[in-house]
C-alpha positions as a Markdown table, in Angstrom:
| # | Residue | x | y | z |
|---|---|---|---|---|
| 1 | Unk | -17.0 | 8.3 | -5.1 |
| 2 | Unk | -18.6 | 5.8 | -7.5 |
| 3 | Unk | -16.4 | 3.0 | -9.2 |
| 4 | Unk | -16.2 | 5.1 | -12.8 |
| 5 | Unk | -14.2 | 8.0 | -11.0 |
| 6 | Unk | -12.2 | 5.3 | -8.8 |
| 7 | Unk | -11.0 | 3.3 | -11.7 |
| 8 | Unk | -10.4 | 6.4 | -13.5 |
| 9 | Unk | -7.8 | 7.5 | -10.8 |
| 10 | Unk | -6.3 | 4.5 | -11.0 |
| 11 | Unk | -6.0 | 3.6 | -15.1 |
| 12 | Unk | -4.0 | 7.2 | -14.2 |
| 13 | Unk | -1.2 | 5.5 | -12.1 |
| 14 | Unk | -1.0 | 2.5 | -14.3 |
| 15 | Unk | -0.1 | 4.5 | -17.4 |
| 16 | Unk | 1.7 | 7.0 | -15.5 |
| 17 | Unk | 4.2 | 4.4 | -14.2 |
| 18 | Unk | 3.7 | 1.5 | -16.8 |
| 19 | Unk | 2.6 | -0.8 | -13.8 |
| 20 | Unk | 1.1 | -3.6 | -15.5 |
| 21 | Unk | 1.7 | -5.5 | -18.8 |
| 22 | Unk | 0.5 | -8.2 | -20.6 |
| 23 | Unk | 0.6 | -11.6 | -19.4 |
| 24 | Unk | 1.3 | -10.2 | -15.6 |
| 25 | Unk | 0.4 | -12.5 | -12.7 |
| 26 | Unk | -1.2 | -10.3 | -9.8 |
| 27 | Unk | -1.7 | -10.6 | -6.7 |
| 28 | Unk | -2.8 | -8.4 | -4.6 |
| 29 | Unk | -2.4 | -8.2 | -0.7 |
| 30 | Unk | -5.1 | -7.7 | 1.3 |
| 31 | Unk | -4.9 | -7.2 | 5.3 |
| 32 | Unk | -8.8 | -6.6 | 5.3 |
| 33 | Unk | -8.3 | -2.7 | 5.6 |
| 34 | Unk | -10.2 | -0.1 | 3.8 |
| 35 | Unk | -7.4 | 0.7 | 1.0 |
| 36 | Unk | -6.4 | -3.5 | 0.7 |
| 37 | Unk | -9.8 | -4.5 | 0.2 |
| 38 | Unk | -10.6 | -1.4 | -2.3 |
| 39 | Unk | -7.7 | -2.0 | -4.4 |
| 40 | Unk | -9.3 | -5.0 | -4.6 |
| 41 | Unk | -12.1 | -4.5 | -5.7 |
| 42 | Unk | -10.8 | -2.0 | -8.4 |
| 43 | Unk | -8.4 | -4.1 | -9.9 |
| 44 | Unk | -11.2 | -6.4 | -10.4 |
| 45 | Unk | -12.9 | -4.1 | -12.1 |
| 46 | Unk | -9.8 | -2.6 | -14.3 |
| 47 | Unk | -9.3 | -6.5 | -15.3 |
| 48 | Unk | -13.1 | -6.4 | -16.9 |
| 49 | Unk | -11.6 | -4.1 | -19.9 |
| 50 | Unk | -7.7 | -3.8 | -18.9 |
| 51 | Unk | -6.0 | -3.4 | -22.7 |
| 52 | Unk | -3.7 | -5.7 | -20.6 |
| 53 | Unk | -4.3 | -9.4 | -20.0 |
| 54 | Unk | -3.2 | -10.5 | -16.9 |
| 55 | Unk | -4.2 | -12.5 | -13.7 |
| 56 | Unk | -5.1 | -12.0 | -10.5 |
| 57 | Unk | -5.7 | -13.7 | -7.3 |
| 58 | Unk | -6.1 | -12.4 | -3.6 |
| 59 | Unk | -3.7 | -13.1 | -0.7 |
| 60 | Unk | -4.4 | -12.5 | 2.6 |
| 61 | Unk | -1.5 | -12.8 | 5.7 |
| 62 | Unk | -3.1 | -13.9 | 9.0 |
| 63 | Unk | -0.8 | -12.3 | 11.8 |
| 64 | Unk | -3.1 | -14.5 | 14.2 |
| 65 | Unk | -3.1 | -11.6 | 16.8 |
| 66 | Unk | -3.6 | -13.4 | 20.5 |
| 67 | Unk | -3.2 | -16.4 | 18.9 |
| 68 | Unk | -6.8 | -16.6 | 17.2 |
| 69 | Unk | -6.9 | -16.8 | 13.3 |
| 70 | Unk | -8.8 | -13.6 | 12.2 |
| 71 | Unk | -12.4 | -14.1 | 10.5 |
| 72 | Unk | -11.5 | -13.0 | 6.9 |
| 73 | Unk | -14.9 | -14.6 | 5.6 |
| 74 | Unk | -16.6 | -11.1 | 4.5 |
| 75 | Unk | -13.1 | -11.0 | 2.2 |
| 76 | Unk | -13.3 | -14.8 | 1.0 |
| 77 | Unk | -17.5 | -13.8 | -0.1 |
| 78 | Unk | -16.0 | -10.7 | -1.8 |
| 79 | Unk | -13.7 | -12.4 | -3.9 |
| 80 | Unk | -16.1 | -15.0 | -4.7 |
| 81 | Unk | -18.3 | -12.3 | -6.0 |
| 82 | Unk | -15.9 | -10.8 | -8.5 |
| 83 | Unk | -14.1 | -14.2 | -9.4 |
| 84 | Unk | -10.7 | -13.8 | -8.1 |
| 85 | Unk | -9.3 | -16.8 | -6.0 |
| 86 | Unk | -8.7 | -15.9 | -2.5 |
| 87 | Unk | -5.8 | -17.6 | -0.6 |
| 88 | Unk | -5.1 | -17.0 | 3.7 |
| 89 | Unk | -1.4 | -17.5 | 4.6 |
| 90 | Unk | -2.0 | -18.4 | 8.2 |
| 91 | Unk | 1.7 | -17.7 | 10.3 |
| 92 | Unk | 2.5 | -16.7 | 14.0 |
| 93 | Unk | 3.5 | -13.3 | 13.8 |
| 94 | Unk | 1.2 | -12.1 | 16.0 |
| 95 | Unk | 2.5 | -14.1 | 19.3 |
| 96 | Unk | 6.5 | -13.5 | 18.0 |
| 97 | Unk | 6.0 | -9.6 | 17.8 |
| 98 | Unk | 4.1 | -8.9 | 21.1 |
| 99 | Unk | 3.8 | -12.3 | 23.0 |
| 100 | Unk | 7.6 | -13.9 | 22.7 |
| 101 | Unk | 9.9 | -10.2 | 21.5 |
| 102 | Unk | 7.5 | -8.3 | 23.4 |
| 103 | Unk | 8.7 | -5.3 | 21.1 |
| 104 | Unk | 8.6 | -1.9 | 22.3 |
| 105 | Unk | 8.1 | -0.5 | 18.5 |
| 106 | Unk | 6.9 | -3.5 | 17.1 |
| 107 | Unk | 5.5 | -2.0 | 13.9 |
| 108 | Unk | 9.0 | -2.8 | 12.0 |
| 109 | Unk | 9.5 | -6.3 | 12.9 |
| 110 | Unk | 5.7 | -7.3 | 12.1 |
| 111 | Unk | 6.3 | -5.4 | 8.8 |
| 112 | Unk | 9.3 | -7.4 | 7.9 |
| 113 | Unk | 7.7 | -10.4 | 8.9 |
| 114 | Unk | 4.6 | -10.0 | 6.9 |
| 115 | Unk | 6.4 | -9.1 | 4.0 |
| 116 | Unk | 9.1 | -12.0 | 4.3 |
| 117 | Unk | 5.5 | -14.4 | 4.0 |
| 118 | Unk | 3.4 | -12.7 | 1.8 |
| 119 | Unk | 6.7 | -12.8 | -0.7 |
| 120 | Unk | 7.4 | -16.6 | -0.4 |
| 121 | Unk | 3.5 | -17.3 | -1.1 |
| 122 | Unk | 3.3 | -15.3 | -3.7 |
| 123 | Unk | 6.9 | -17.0 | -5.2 |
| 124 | Unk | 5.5 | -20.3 | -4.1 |
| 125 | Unk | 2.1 | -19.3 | -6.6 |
| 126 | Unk | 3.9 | -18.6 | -9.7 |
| 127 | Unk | 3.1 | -14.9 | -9.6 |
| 128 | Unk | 5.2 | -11.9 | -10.8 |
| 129 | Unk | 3.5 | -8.9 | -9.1 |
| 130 | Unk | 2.2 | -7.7 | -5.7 |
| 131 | Unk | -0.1 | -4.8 | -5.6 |
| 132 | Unk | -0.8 | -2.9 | -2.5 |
| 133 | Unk | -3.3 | -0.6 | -1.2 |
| 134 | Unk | -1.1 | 2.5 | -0.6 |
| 135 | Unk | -2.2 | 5.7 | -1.8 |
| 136 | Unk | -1.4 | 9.4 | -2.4 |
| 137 | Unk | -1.6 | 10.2 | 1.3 |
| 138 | Unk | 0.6 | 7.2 | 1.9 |
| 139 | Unk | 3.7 | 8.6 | 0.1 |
| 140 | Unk | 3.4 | 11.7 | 1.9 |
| 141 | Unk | 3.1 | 9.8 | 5.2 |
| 142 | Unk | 6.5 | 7.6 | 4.1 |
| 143 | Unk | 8.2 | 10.8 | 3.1 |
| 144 | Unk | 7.8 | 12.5 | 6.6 |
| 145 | Unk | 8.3 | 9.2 | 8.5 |
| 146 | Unk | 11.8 | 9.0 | 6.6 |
| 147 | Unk | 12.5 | 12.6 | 7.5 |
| 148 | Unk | 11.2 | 13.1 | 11.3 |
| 149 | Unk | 12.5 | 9.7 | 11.9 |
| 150 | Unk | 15.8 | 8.4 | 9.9 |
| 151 | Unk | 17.1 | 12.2 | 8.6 |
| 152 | Unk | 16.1 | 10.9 | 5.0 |
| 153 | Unk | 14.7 | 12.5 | 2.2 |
| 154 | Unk | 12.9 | 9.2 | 0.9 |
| 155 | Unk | 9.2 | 7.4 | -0.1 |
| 156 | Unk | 8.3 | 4.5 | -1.7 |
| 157 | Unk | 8.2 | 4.4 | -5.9 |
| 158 | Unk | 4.9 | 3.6 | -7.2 |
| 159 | Unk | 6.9 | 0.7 | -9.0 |
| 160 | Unk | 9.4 | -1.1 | -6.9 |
| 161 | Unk | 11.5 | -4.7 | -8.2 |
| 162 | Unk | 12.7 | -6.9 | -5.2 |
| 163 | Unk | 16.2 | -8.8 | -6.5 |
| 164 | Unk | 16.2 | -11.2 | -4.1 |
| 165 | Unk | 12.7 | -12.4 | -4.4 |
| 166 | Unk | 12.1 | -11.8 | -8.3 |
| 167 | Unk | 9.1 | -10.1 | -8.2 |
| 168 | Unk | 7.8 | -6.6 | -8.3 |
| 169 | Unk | 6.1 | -4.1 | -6.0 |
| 170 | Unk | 3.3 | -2.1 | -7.8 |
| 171 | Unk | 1.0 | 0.3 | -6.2 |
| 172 | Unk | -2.1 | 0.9 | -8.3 |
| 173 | Unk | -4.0 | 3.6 | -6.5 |
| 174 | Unk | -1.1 | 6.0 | -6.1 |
| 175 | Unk | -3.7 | 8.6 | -7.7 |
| 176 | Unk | -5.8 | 8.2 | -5.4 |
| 177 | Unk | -6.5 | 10.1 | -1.9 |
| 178 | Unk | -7.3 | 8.6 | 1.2 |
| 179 | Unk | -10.3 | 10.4 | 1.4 |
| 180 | Unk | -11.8 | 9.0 | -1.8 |
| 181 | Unk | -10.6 | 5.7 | -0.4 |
| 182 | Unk | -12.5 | 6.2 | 2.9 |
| 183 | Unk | -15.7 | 7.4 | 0.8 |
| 184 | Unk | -15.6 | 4.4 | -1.8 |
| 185 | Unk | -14.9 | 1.9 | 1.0 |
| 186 | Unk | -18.4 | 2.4 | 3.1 |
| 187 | Unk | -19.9 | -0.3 | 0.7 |
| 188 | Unk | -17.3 | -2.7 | 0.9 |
| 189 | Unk | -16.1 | -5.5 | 3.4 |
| 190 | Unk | -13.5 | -4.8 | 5.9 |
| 191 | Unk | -12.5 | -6.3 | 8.4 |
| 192 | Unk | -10.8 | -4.5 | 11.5 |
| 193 | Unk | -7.6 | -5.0 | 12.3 |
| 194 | Unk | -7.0 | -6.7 | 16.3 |
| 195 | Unk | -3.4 | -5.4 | 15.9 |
| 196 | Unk | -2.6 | -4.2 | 19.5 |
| 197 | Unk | -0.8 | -1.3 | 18.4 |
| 198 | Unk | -3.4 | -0.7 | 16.2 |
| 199 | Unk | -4.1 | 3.4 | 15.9 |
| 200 | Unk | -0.9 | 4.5 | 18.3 |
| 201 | Unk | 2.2 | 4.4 | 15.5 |
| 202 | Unk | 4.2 | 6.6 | 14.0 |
| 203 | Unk | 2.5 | 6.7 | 11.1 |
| 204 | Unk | -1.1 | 7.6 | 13.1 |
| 205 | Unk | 1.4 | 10.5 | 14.5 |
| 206 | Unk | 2.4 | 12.2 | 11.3 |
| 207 | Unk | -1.0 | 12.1 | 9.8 |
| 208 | Unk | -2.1 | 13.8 | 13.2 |
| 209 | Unk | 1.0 | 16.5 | 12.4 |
| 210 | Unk | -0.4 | 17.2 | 9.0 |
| 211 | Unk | -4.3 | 17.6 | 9.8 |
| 212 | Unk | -3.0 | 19.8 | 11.9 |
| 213 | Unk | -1.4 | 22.1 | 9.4 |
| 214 | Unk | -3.9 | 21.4 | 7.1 |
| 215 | Unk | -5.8 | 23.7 | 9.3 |
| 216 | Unk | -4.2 | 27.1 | 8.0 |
| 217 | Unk | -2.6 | 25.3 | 4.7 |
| 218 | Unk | -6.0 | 23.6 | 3.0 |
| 219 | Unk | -4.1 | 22.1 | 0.2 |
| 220 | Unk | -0.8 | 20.6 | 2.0 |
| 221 | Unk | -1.7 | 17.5 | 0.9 |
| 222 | Unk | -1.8 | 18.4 | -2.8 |
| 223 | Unk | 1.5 | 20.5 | -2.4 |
| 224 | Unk | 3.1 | 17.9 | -0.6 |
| 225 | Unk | 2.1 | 15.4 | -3.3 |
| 226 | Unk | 3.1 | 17.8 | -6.0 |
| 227 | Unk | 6.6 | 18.3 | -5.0 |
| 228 | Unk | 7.2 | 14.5 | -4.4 |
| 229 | Unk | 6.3 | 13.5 | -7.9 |
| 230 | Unk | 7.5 | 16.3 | -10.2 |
| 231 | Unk | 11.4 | 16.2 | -10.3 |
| 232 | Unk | 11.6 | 19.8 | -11.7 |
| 233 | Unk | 10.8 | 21.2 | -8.4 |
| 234 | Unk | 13.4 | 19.3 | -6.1 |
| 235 | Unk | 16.1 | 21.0 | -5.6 |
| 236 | Unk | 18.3 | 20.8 | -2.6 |
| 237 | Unk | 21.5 | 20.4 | -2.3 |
| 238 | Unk | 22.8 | 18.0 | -4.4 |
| 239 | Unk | 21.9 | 20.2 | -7.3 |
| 240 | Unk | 23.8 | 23.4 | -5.7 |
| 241 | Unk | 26.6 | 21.2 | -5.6 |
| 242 | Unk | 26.4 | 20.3 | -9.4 |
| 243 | Unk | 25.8 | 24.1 | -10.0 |
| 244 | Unk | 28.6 | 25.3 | -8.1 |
| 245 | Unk | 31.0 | 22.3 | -10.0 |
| 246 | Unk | 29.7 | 24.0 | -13.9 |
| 247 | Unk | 30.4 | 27.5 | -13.0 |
């Protein structure tokens, strides 16, 4: 995938959904991972001839995993390539989670955790946006964690506003596949996560459950995505309740 066809995909999701305007203050938040650190980069790129103005600066939390602060310098010498300041919230997550909690599905504290700090940097910054790196496969993977695991029909919005901390969620490359992701990436710093749970989540399971069907159904992925973003084709039954109320 070269950077033309990337940033194509993603100008799609930001006129799709209206996520940025002018005067927006944008930072991005980057673990180090393939789709943080490529959303990154693009975002950089969109900037260059955006026909919105707006800012944008990195932030990076540091879970600190065994107590060590993680080597985020390949991150720090991307951003100084493309111009964008690059700030590392340093916190303790890490030893809370699995050293002090010791929790047995630790995936949802560390989440809330890492959200609570990125938020409160960002606030503490001046900025009004976050972006993350979730994509296309992403919302599928949300949608069947909700269902196989809380009995819910639900994923996240490409667009999201947080009350409580005044600022809004965006997610940029929601047009974009993990695959491309993975292809585009090869050429770009990343740093590996030392995340002890690392690879053995939920999350790893249900993208294990759908390889798998994608074995006799080649395009699950693009149905999946399909009926998740096109209103016209839900129907369950909420609407044969409406129905049934008309008649």
């Amino acid at each position: 995938m070269t950077t033309q066809q990337m940033l194509s995909r993603l100008r799609r999701g930001i006129s799709e959904y209206q996520l940025i305007r002018d005067g927006d203050k944008i930072a991005v938040g980057v673990s180090g991972g393939k789709d943080s650190v490529t959303l990154l980069k693009l975002l950089a790129e969109y900037q260059k001839f955006s026909p919105e103005k707006f800012e944008l600066i990195a932030i990076t939390v540091d879970l600190k995993f065994n107590k060590k602060p993680t080597d985020f310098s390949p991150i720090k010498t991307l951003c100084n390539s493309l111009g964008v300041k690059y700030y590392i919230e340093s916190t303790d997550i890490g030893e809370i989670v699995f050293d002090l909690r010791k929790e047995s599905n630790p995936c949802a504290l560390c989440s809330k955790m890492r959200k609570g700090a990125l938020y409160s940097k960002v606030k503490e910054l001046g900025f009004n946006k976050i972006a993350i790196g979730h994509h296309s496969d992403d919302l599928i993977d949300t949608f069947l964690l909700s269902l196989f695991y809380e009995g819910r029909l639900s994923t996240f919005a490409p667009k999201s506003y947080l009350s409580k901390s005044d600022i809004t969620l965006i997610r940029p490359m929601i047009m974009v596949k993990e695959s491309e992701v993975t292809a585009y990436s090869k050429n770009l710093p990343i740093v590996d996560s030392c995340c002890p749970a690392n690879k053995q989540t939920k999350r790893e399971y249900v993208k294990n459950v759908i390889s798998d069907v994608a074995k006799e159904v080649k395009n699950v992925r693009e149905m999946m995505f399909t009926a998740l973003t096109h209103s016209e084709r839900y129907n369950l039954f909420d609407k044969f309740d409406k129905q049934i109320d008309e008649i």
